[in-house]
Each structure stands twice: as C-alpha cells, then as structure tokens.
C-alpha positions as CSV (number, residue, x, y, z in Angstrom):
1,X,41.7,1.7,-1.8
2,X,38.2,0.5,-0.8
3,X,37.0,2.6,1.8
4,X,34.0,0.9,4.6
5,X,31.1,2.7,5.7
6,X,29.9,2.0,9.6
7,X,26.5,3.4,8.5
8,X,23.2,1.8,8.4
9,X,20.1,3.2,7.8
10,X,16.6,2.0,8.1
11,X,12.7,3.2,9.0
12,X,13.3,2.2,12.5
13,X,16.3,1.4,14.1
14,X,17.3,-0.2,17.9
15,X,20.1,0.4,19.7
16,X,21.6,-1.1,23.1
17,X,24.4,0.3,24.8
18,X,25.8,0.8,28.5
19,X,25.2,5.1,28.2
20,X,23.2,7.2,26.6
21,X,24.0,11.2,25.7
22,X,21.6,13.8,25.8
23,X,19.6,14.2,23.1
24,X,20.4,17.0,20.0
25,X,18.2,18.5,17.9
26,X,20.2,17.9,14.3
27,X,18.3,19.9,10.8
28,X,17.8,17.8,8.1
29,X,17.1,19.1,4.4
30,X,14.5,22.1,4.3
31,X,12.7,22.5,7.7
32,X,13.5,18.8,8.6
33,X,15.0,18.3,12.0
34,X,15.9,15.0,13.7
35,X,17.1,14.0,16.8
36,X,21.1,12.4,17.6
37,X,22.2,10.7,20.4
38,X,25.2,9.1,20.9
39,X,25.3,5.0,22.4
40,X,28.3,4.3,24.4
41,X,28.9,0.3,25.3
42,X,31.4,-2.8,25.5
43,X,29.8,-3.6,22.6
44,X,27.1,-0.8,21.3
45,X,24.9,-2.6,19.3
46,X,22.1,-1.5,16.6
47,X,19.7,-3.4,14.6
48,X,17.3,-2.4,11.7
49,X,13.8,-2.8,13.2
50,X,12.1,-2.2,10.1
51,X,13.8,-1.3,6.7
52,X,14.1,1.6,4.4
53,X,11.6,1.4,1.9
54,X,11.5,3.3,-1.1
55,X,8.1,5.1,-2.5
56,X,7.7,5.5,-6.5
C-alpha cells in the first residue's frame, strides 16, 4: 500500500484561504522555534514561492 504525503515544503511558502488561526509558537530541533498557523478555505491553497535549496 502506497501511502501520499499532503506536505510540501519550501524556503518560502504562500497560502490563501477564507480564515486564518492564531498564530503558535512550534520548537524545532535544538533552540529552533517556528511559527504554525492553520488556513481554512473552499479551497485553501499554498504555493512554493521560492524552493528548498540544499547547501554542501
């Protein structure tokens, strides 16, 4: 069984929706935090602005 991710993930990312939730203050790895918020719509779109790029 081949199971879909509804994930994207990207430098910079837009999103468009009818309602927005108050933002939460999510830790990341070490003393990383980030910020979530949840997009509610009839569609909730998102779009990659700019991509994930990886450093060497």
């Amino acid at each position: 069984m081949k199971v879909m991710s509804n994930q994207i993930e990207g430098e910079k990312i837009k999103c468009v929706g009818r309602r927005v939730s108050k933002p939460r203050l999510v830790h990341q790895t070490g003393k990383h935090r980030a910020i979530e918020v949840f997009i509610e719509g009839k569609p909730a779109k998102a779009e990659i602005v700019k991509v994930w790029r990886v450093l060497k």
